[in-house]
Backbone bond lengths (Angstrom), bond angles and torsions (degrees), N, CA, C in turn:
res aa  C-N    CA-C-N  psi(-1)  N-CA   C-N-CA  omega(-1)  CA-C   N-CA-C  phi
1 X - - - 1.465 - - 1.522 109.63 -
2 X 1.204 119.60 146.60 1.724 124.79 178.44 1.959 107.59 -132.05
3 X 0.998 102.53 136.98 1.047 115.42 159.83 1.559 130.61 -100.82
4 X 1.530 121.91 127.73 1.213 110.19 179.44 1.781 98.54 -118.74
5 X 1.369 96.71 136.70 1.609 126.67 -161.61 1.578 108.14 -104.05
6 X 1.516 129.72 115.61 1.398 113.88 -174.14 1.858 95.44 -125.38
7 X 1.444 109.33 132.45 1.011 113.80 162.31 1.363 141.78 -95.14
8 X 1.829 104.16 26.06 1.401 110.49 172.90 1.813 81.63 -153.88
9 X 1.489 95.03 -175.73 1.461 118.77 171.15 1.463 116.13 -44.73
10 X 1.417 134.50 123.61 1.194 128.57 -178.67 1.594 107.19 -121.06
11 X 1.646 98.49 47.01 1.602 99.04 166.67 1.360 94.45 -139.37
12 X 1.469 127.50 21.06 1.338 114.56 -176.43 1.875 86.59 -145.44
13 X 1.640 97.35 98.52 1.447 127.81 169.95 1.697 101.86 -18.06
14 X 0.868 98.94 -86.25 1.908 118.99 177.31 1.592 101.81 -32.83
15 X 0.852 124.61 -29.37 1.846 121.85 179.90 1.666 114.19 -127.34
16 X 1.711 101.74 36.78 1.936 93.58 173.36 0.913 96.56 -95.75
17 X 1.334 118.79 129.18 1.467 125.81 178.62 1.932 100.76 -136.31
18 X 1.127 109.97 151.46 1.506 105.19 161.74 1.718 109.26 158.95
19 X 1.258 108.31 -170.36 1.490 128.18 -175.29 1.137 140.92 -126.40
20 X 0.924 111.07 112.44 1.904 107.22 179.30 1.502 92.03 -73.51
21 X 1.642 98.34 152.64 1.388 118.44 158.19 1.487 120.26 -163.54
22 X 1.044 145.23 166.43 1.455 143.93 143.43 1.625 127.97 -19.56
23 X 1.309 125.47 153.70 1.599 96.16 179.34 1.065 101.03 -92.00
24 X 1.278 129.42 -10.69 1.846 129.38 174.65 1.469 112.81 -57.00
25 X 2.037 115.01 -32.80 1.244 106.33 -166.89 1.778 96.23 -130.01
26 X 1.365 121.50 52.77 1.235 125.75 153.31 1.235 128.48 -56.22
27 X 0.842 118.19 93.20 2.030 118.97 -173.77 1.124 108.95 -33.75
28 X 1.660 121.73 159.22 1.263 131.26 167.47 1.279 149.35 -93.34
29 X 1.694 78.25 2.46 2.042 106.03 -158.87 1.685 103.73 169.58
30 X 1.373 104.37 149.92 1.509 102.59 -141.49 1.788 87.64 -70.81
31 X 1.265 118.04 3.73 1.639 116.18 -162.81 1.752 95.71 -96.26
32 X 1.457 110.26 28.77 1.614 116.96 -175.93 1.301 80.40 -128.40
33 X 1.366 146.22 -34.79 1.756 129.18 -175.41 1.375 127.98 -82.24
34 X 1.892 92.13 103.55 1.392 94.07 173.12 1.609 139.28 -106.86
35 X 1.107 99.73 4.39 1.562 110.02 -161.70 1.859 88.70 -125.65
36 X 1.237 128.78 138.07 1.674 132.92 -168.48 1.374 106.68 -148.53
37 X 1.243 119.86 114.38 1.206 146.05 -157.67 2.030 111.57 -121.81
38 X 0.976 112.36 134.83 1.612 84.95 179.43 1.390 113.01 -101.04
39 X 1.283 113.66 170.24 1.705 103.59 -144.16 1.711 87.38 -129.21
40 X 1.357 108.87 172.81 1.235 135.75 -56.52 1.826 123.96 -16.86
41 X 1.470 125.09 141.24 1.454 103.54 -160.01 1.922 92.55 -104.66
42 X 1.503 109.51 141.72 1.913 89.90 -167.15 0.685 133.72 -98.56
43 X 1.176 105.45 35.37 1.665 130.52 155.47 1.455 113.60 -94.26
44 X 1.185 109.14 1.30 1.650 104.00 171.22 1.633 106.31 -118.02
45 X 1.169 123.44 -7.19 1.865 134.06 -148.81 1.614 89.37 -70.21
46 X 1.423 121.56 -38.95 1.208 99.62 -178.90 1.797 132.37 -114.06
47 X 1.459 93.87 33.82 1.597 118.44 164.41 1.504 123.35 -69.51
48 X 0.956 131.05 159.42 1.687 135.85 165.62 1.532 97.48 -70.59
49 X 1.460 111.21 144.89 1.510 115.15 -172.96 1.622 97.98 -129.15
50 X 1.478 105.70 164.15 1.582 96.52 152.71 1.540 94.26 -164.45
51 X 1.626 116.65 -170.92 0.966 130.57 173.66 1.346 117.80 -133.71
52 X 1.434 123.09 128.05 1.594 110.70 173.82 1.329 113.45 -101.94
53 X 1.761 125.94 87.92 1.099 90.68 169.06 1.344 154.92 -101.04
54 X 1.515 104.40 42.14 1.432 122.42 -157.05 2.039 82.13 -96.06
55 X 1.128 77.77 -21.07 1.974 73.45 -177.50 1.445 140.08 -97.60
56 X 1.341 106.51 -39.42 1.540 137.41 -173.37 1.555 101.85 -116.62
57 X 1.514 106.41 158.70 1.077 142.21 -173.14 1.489 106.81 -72.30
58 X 1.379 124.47 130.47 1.555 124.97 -148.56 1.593 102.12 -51.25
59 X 1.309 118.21 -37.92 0.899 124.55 -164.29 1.660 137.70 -95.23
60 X 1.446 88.57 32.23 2.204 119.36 -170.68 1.563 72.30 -124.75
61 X 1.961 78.38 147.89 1.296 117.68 171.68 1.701 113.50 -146.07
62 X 1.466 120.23 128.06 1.114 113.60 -143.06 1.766 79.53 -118.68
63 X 1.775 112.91 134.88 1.180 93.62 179.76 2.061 88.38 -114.77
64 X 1.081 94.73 175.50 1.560 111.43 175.46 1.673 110.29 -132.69
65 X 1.636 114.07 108.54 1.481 98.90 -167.07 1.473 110.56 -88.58
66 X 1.348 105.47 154.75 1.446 132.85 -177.52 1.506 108.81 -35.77
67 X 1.925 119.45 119.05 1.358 99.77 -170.14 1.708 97.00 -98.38
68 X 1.491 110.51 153.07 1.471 129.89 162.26 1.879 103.51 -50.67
69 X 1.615 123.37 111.04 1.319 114.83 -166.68 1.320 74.69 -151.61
70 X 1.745 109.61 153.83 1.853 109.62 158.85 1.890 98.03 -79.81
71 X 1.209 97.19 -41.59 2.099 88.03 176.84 1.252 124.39 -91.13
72 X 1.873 96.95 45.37 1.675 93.89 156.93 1.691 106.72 -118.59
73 X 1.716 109.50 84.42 1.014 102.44 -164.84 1.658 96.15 -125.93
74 X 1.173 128.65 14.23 1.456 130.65 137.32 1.290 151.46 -73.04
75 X 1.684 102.31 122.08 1.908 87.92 173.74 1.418 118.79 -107.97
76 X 1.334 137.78 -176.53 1.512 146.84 -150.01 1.445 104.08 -145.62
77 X 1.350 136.25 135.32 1.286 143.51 153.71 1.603 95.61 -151.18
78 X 1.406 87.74 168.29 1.358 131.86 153.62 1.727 121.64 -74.11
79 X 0.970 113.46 121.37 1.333 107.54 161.74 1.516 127.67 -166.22
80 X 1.775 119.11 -174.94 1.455 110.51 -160.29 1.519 85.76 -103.64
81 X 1.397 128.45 -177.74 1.208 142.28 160.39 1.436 137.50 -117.34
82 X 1.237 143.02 130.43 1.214 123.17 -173.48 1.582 122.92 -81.92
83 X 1.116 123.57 155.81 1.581 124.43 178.32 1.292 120.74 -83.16
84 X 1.108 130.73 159.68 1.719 122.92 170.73 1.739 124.10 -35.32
85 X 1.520 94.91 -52.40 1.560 102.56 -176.95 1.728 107.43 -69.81
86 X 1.204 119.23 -35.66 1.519 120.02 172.62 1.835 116.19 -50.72
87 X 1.337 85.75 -40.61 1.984 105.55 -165.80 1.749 77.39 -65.26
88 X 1.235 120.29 -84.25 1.702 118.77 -150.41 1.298 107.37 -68.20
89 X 2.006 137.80 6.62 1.320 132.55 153.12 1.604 107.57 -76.43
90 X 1.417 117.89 -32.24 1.267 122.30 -161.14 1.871 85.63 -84.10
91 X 1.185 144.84 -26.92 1.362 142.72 160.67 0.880 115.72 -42.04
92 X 1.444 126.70 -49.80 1.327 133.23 -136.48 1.339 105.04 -97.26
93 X 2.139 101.26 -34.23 1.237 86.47 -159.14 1.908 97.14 -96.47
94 X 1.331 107.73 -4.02 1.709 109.84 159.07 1.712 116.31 -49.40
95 X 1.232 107.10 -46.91 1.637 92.54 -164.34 1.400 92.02 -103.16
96 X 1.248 122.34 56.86 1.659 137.66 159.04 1.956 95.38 -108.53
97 X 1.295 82.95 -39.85 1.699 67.38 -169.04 1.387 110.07 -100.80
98 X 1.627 133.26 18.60 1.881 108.28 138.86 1.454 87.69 111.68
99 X 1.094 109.47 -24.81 1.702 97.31 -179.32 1.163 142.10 -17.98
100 X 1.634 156.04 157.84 1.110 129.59 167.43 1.847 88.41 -140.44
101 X 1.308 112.92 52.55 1.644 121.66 -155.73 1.301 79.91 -124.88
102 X 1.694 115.48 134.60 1.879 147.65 134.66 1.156 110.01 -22.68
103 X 1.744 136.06 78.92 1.217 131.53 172.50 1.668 111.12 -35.67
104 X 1.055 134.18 171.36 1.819 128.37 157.57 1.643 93.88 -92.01
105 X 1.193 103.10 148.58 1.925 105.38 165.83 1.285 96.54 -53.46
106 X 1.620 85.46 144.49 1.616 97.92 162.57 1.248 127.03 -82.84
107 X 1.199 128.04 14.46 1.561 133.33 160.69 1.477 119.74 -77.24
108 X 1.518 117.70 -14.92 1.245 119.19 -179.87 1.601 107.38 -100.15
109 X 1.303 118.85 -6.50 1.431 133.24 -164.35 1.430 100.54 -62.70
110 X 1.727 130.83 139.22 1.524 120.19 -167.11 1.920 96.79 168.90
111 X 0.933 91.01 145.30 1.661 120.27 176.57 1.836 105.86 -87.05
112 X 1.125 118.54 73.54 1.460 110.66 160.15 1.609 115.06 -31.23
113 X 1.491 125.38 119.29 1.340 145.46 169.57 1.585 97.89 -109.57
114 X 0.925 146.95 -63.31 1.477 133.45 -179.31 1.489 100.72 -153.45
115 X 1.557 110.11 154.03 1.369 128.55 -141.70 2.114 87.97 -137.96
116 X 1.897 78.46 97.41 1.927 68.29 -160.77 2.000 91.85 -82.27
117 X 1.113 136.60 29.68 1.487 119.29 -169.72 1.622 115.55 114.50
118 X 1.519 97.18 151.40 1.986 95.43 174.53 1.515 86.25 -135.92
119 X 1.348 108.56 -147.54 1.567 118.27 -151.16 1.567 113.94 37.41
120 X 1.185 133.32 42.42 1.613 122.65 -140.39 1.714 95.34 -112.40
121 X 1.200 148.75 155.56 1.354 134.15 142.66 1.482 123.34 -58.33
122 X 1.675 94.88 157.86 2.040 92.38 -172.46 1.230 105.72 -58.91
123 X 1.687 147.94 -35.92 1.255 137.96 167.24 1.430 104.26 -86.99
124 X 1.472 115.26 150.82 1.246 120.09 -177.77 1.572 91.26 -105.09
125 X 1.131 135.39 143.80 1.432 145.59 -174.05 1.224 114.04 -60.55
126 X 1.613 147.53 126.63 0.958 150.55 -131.24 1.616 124.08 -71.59
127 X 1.402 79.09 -49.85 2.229 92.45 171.27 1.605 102.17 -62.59
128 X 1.119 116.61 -32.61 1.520 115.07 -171.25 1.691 119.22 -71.27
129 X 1.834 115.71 -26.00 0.932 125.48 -176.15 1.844 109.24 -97.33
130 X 1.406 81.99 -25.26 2.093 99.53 157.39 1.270 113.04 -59.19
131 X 1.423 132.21 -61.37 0.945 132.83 -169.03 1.497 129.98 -78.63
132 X 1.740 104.96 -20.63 1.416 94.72 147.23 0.934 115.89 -113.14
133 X 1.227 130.45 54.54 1.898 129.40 153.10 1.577 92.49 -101.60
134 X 1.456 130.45 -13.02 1.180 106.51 -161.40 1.641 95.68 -105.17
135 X 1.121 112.24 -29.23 1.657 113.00 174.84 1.258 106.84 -62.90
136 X 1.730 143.80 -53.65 1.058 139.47 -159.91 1.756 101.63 -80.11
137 X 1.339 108.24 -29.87 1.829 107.12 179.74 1.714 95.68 -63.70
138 X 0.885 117.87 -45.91 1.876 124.19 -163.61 1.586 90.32 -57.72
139 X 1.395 121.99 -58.77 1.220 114.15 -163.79 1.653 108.25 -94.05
140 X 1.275 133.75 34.45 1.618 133.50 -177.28 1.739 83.61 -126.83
141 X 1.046 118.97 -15.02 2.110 117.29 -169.48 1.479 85.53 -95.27
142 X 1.462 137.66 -2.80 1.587 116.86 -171.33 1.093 107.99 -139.49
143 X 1.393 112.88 9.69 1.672 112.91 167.65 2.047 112.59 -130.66
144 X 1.285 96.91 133.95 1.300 108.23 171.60 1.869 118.40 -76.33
145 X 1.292 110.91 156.67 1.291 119.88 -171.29 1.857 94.02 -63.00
146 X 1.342 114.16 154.94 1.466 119.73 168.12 1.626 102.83 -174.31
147 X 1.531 112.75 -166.34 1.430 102.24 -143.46 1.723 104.60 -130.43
148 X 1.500 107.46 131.42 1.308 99.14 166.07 1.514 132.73 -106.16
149 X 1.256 104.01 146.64 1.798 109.31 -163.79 1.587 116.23 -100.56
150 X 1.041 134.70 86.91 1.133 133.02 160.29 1.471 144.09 -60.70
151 X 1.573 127.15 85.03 1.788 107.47 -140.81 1.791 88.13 -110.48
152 X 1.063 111.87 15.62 2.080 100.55 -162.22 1.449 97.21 -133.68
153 X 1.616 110.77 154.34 1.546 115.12 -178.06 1.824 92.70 -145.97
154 X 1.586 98.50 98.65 1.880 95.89 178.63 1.516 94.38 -135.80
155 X 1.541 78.63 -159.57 1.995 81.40 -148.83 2.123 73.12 -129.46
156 X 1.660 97.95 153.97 1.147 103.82 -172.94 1.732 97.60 -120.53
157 X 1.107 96.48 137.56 1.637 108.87 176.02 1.467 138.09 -36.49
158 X 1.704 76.17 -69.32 1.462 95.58 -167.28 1.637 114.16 -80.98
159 X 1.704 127.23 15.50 1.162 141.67 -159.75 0.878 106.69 -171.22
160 X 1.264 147.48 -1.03 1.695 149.59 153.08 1.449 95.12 68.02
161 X 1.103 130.97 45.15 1.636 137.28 163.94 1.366 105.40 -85.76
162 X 1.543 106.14 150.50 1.712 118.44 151.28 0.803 99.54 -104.37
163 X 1.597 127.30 155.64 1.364 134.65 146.78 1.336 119.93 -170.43
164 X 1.179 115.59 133.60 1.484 128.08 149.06 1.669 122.79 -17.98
165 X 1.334 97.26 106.30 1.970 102.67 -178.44 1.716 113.25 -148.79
166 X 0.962 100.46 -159.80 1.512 91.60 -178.58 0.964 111.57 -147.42
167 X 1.540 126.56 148.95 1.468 130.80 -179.85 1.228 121.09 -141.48
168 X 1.707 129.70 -5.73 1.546 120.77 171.92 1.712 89.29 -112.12
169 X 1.374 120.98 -30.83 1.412 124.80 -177.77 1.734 114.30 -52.98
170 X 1.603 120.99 126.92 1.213 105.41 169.94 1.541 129.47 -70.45
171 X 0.977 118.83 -37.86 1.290 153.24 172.52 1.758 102.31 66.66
172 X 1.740 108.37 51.96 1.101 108.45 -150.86 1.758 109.95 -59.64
173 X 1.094 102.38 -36.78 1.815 116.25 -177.55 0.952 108.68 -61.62
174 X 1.188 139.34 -60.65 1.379 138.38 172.24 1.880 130.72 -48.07
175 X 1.790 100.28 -30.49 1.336 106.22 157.09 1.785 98.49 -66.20
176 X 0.919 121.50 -106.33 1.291 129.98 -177.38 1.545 108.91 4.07
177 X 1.350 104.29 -75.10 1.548 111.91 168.96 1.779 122.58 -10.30
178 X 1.780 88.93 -58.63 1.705 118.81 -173.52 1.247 116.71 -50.10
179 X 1.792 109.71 -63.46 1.230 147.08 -177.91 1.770 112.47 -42.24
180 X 2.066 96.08 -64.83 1.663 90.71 159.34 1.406 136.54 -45.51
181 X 1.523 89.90 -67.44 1.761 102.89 177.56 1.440 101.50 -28.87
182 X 1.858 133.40 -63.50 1.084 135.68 -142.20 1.832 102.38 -76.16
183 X 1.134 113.66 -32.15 1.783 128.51 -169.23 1.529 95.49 -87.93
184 X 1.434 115.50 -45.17 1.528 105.01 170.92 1.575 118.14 -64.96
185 X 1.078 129.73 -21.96 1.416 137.89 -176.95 1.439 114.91 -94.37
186 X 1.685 125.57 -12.89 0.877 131.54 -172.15 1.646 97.59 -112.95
187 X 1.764 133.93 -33.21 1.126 121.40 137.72 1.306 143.09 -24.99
188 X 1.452 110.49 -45.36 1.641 124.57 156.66 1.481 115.99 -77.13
189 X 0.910 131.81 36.37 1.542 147.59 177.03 2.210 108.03 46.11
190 X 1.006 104.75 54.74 1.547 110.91 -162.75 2.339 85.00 -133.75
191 X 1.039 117.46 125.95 1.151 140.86 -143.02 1.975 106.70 -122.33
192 X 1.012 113.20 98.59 1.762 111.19 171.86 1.214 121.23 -142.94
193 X 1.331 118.44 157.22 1.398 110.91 -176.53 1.860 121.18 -58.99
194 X 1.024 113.33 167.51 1.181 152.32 -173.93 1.376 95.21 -63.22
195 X 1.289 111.27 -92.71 1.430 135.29 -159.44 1.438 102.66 -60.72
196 X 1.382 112.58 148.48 1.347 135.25 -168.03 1.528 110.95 -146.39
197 X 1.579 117.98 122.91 1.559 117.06 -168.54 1.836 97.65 -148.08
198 X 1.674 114.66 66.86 1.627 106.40 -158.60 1.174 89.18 -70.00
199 X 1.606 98.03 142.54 1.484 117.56 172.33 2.134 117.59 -175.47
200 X 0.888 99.05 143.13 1.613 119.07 -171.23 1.389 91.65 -83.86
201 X 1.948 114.39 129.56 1.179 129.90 163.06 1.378 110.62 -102.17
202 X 1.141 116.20 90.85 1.448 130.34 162.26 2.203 121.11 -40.59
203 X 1.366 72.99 -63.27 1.766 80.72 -178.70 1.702 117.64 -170.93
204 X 1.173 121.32 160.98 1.520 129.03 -158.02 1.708 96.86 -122.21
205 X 1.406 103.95 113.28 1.737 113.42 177.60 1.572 117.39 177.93
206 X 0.925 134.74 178.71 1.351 140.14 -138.94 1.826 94.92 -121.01
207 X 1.709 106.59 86.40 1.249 107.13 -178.39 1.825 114.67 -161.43
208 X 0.803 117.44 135.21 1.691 115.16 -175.26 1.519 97.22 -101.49
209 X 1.576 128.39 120.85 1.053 151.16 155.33 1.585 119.99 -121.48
210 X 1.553 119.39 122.68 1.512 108.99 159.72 1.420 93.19 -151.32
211 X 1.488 109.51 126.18 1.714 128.44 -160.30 1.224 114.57 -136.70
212 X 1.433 163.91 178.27 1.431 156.46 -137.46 1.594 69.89 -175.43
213 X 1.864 96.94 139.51 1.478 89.33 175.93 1.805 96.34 -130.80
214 X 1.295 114.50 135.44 1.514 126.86 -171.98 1.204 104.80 -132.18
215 X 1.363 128.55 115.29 1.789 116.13 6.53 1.875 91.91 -80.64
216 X 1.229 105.36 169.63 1.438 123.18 -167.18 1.858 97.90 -86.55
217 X 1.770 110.34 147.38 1.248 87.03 176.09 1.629 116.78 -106.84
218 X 1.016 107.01 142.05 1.559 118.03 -168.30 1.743 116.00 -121.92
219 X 1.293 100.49 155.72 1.556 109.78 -172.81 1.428 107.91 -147.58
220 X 1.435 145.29 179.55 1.112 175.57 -136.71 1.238 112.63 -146.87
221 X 1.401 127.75 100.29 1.276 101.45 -179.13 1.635 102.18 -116.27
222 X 1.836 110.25 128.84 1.219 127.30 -173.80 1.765 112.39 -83.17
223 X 1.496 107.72 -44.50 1.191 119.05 -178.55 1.278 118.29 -138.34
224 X 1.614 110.89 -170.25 1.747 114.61 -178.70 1.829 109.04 -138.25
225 X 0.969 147.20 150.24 1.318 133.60 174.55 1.395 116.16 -144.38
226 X 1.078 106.71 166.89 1.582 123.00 -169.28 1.479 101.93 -97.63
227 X 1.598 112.99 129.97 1.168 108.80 -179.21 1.616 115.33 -133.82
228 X 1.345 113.77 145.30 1.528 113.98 -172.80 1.731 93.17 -99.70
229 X 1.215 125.69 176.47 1.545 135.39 176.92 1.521 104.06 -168.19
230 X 1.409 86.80 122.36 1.698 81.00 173.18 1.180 122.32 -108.85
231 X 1.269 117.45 91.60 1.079 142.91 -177.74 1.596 122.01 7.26
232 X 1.043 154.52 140.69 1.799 144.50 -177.67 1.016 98.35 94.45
233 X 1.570 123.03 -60.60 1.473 140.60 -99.50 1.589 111.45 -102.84
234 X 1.721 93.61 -20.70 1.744 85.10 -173.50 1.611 115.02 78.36
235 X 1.581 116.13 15.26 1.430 105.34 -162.88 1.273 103.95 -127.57
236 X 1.751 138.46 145.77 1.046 103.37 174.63 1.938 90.30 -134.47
237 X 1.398 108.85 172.89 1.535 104.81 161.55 1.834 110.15 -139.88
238 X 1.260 86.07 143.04 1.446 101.49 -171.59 1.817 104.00 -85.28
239 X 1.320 109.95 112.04 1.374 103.07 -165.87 1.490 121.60 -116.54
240 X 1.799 107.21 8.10 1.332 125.47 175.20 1.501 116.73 168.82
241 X 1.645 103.91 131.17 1.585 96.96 -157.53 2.060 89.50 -117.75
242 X 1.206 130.19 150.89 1.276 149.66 151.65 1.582 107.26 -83.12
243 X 1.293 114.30 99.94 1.937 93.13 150.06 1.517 113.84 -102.38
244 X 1.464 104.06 149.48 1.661 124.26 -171.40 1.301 104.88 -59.32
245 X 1.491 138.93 104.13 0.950 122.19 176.64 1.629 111.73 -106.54
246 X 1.202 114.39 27.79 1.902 118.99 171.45 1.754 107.79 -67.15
247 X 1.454 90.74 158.86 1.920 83.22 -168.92 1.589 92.90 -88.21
248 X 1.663 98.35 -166.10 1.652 100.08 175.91 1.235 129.78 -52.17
249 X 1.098 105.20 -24.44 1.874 121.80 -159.19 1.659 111.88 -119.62
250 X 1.342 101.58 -13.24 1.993 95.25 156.19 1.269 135.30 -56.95
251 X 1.038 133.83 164.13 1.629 128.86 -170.43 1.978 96.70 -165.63
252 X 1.159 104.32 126.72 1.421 114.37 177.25 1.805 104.54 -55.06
253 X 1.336 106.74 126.97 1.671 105.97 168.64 0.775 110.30 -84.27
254 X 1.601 118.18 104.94 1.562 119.23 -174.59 1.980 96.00 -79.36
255 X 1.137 108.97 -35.34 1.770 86.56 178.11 1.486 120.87 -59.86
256 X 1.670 117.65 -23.14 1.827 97.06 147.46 1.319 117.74 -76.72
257 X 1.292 136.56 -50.43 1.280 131.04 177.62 1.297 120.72 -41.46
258 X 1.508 131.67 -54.38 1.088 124.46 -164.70 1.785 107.31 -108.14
């Protein structure tokens, strides 16, 4: 087990500072940290995380690394969902381009929002599924429903994906949206990448597409959910949904959030 120890704010980039150590030799006071590393370290980014804070100092994060299992063949995210009318634009505008490519079912179809880990067990351990029900509830009570725009259909390189993304669209709310969720979840000691690229995976095959799509396809987005995948399998289960319940005129305070 490792502990990482921060002696300032670890939601404000410019001041992550802190320490790995042993739990035998966890400092006692920031006048014990000598060695400063910047954190998350990425060799841990895709471990199970948690936080105790009935125990440690707000600002420890205790990771537990990923065990070698044949039934750790699940991963966990966050993500948005598409609506009916989204599913049969994203049809429409597929067999525009000639394909002769294995759509994925559209039940697995989804906007990655945060990518909590794979190798994972089919239950995720209890405080862990506590702790993000309580980050994603905090941030679904302070944001109102609004809309995402999808105007582009390309093919990605490094994974031979198609998918639905956007490139003249800001999709400013939905960044923002991301950004909280991810700082609120990482406040509760729950750990995800950085980088953010929203976009719909259509299907996996050997094809170069990049297209401007008119009219752009767009949806409503009411809620966000937690999703298990079992890995190989093509399968996914929906294992807890948030709807936005902010009124028209709320707006996330990113000066508490961030």
């Amino acid at each position: 087990m490792v502990i990482e120890y921060f002696g300032t704010d670890p939601l404000r980039p410019s001041k992550r500072v802190g320490t790995r150590c042993a739990a035998s030799d966890f400092p006692r006071s920031d006048s014990d940290l000598t060695t400063f590393t910047p954190f998350p370290p990425p060799s841990l980014q895709s471990e199970a995380s948690l936080v105790a804070e009935e125990y440690l100092p707000k600002f420890c994060r205790i990771y537990f690394p990923a065990m070698s299992h044949s039934n750790l063949d699940y991963a966990y995210f966050i993500a948005f969902l598409p609506d009916a009318s989204a599913k049969q634009r994203a049809l429409e505008e597929y067999k525009k381009l000639g394909l002769k490519l294995r759509l994925r079912p559209e039940d697995v179809w989804h906007i990655t929002l945060n990518d909590l880990g794979s190798k994972q067990p089919f239950e995720l351990p209890l405080h862990i599924k506590e702790t993000v029900d309580r980050a994603c509830h905090n941030i679904a009570t302070a944001t109102a429903p609004f809309k995402v725009v999808l105007d582009r259909v390309l093919s990605f390189k490094h994974n031979s994906a198609l998918a639905l993304a956007s490139k003249q669209a800001p999709n400013a709310e939905l960044k923002v949206f991301r950004r909280a969720l991810r700082l609120k979840l990482l406040d509760h000691g729950v750990f995800t990448p950085s980088s953010f690229n929203p976009h719909l995976t259509l299907l996996y095959g050997d094809h170069m597409v990049d297209k401007l799509i008119s009219p752009p396809i767009t949806w409503q987005i009411h809620e966000f959910v937690l999703v298990r995948s079992h890995q190989g399998r093509t399968h996914y289960d929906h294992l807890q949904r948030w709807k936005l319940q902010g009124t028209a005129g709320s707006k996330l305070v990113q000066s508490e959030l961030f």
